[in-house]
C-alpha positions as CSV (number, residue, x, y, z in Angstrom):
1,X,0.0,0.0,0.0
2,X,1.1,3.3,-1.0
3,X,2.1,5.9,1.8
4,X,-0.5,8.3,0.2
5,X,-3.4,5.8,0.5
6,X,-2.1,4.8,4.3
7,X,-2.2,8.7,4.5
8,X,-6.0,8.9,3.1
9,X,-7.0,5.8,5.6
10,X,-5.5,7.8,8.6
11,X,-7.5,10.9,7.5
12,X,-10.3,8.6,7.3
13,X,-10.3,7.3,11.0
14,X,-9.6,11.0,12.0
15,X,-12.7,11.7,10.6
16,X,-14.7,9.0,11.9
17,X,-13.1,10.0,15.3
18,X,-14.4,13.5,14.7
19,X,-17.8,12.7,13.8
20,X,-18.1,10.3,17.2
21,X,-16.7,12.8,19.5
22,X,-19.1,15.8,17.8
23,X,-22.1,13.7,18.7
24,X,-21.0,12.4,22.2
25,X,-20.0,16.4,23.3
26,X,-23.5,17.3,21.7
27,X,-24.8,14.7,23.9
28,X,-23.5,16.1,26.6
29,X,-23.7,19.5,26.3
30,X,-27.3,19.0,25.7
31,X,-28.0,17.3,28.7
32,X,-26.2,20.3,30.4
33,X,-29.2,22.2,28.8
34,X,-27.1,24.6,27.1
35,X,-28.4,26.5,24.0
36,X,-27.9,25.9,20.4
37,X,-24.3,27.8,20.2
38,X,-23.5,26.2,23.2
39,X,-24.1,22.4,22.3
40,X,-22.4,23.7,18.8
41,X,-18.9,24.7,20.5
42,X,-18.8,21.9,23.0
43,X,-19.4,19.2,19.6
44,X,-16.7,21.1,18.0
45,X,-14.0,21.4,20.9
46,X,-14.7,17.9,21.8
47,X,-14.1,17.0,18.1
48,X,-11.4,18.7,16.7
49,X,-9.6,20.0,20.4
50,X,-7.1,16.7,20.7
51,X,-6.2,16.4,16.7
52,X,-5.6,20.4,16.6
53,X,-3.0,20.2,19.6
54,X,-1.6,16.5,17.9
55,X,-1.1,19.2,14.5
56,X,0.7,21.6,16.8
57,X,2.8,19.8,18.6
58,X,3.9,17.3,15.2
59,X,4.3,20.5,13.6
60,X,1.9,19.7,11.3
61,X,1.1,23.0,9.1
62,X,-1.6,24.1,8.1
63,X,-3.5,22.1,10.8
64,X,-6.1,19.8,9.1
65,X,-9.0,20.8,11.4
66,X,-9.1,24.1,9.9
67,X,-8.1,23.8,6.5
68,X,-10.1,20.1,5.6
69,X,-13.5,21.0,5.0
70,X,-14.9,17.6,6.2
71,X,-13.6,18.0,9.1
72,X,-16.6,20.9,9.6
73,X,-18.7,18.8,8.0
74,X,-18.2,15.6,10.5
75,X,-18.6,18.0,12.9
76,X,-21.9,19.6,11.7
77,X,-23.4,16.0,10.7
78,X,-22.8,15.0,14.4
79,X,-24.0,17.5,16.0
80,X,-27.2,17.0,13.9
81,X,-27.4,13.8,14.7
82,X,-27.2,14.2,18.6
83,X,-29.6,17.3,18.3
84,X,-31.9,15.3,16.8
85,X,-31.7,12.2,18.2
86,X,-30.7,13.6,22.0
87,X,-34.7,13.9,23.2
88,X,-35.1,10.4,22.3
89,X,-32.6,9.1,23.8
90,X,-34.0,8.2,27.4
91,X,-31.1,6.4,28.8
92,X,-28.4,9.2,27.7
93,X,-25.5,8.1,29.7
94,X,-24.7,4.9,28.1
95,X,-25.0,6.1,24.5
96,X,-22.6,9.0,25.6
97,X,-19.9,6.2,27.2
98,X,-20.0,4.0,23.8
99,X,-19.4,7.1,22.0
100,X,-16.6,8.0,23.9
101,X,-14.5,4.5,23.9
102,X,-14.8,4.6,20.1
103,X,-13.8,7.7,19.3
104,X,-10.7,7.4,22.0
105,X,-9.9,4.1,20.1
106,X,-10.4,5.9,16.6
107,X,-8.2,9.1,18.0
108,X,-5.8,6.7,19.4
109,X,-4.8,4.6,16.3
110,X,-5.2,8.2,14.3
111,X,-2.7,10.2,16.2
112,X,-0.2,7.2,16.7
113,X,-0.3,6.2,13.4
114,X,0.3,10.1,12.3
115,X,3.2,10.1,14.0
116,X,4.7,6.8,13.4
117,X,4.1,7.7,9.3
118,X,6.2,11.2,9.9
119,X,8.9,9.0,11.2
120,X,8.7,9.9,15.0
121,X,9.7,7.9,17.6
122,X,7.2,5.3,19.6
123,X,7.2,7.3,22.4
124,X,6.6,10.2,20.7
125,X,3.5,8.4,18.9
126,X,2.1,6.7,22.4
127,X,1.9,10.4,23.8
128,X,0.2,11.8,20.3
129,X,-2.1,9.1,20.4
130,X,-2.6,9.8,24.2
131,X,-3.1,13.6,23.2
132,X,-5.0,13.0,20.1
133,X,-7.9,10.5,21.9
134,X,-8.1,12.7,25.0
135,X,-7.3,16.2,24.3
136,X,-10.9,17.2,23.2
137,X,-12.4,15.5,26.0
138,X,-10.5,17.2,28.4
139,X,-11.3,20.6,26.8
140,X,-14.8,20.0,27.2
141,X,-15.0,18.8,30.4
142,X,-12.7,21.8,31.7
143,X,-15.7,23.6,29.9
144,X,-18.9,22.0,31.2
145,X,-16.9,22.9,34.9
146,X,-16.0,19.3,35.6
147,X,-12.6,17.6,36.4
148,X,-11.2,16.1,33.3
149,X,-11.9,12.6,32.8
150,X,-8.3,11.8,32.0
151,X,-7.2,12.6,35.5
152,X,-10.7,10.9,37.4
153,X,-11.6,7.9,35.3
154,X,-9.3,4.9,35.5
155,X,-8.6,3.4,31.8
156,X,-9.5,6.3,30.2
157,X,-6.3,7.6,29.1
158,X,-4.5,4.2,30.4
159,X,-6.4,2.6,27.3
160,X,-5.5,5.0,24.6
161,X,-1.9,4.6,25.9
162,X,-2.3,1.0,25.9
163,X,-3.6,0.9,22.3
164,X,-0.8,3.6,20.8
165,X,2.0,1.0,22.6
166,X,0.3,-2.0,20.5
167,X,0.2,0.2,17.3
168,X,3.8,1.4,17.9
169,X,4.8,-2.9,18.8
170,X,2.9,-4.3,15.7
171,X,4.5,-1.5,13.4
172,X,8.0,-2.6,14.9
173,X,7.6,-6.2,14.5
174,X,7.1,-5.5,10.3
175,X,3.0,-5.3,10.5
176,X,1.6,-2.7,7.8
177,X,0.2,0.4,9.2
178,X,-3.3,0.7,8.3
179,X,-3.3,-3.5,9.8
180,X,-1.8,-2.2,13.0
181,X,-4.2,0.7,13.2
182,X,-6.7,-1.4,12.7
183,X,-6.1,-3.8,15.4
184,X,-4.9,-1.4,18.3
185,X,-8.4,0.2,17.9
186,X,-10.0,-2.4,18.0
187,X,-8.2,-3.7,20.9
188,X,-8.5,0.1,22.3
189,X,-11.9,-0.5,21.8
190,X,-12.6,-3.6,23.8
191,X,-10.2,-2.3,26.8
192,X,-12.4,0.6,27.1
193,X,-15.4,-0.9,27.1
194,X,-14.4,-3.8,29.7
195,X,-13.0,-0.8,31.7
196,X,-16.4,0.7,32.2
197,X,-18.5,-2.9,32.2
198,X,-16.0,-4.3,35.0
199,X,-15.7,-0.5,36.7
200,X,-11.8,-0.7,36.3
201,X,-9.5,2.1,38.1
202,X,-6.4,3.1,38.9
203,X,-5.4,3.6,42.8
204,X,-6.9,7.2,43.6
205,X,-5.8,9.4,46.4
């Protein structure tokens, strides 16, 4: 596979990333009965917030989030979709979790695999991946007044970091990028979600 078409598939996760994280911080900015412009800024810091300050730091110019125009257009399609769908959704919270672990596992493999392809170390790639699948959140939590999830919930960040290590191993052991990506999200994926089924934390203070 060609590094422009691994490029495209990357962009292509981002974006699915983007659209997932619009919806979930709609979600939740609705349920914090803010008003139209309100539930629009939260979908959009949510969104774009961790991929903007992955750009920044890669040195990645013109950042993609403001220069892609379907990166606006994820985010407008889902915070449509979480506008209209928010009133029906009677049981919010879980909705709003499942969002969340898939867009950290789709931000994850997206900002590891961004760095790996620009020839950055693995650690630098576990922290972009880190930054890419959590940066957002933390914006809007900081936002809606509440403490960050990456500092209160246990294998919240822990699994991102965990999924940008397996991306960063499989690419080392010879594995093709968009098969590695593809298997640390998933694997992201399932952490997360048996983090929040079996309650799992790290020792608080």
């Amino acid at each position: 596979m060609t590094r422009q078409a691994i490029g495209q598939l990357i962009t292509l996760a981002d974006l699915a990333g983007t659209l997932v994280f619009a919806a979930e911080g709609a979600l939740l900015a609705i349920h914090a009965h803010l008003d139209l412009l309100g539930v629009s800024v939260i979908a959009f810091m949510t969104a774009l917030g961790g991929g903007m300050l992955r750009d920044v730091l890669l040195g990645a110019y013109p950042v993609a989030a403001l220069t892609d125009r379907r990166y606006a257009a994820a985010v407008i399609l889902g915070t449509a979709l979480a506008v209209v769908a928010g009133p029906q959704l009677a049981h919010w919270h879980r909705p709003v979790l499942l969002l969340d672990a898939a867009g950290l596992a789709l931000f994850a493999a997206s900002g590891a695999s961004k760095a790996l392809m620009r020839g950055d170390s693995g650690f630098s790639a576990t922290v972009m991946g880190m930054l890419t699948a959590t940066g957002g959140g933390a914006l809007r939590d900081l936002m809606l007044g509440e403490v960050p999830a990456i500092l209160r919930t246990g294998f919240y960040a822990s699994a991102a970091i965990l999924e940008s290590i397996l991306i960063v191993t499989l690419k080392r052991w010879g594995m093709p990028m968009p098969f590695a990506a593809g298997i640390g999200a998933v694997i992201g994926l399932l952490i997360r979600l048996a983090a929040i089924a079996g309650d799992w934390r790290l020792p608080a203070f």
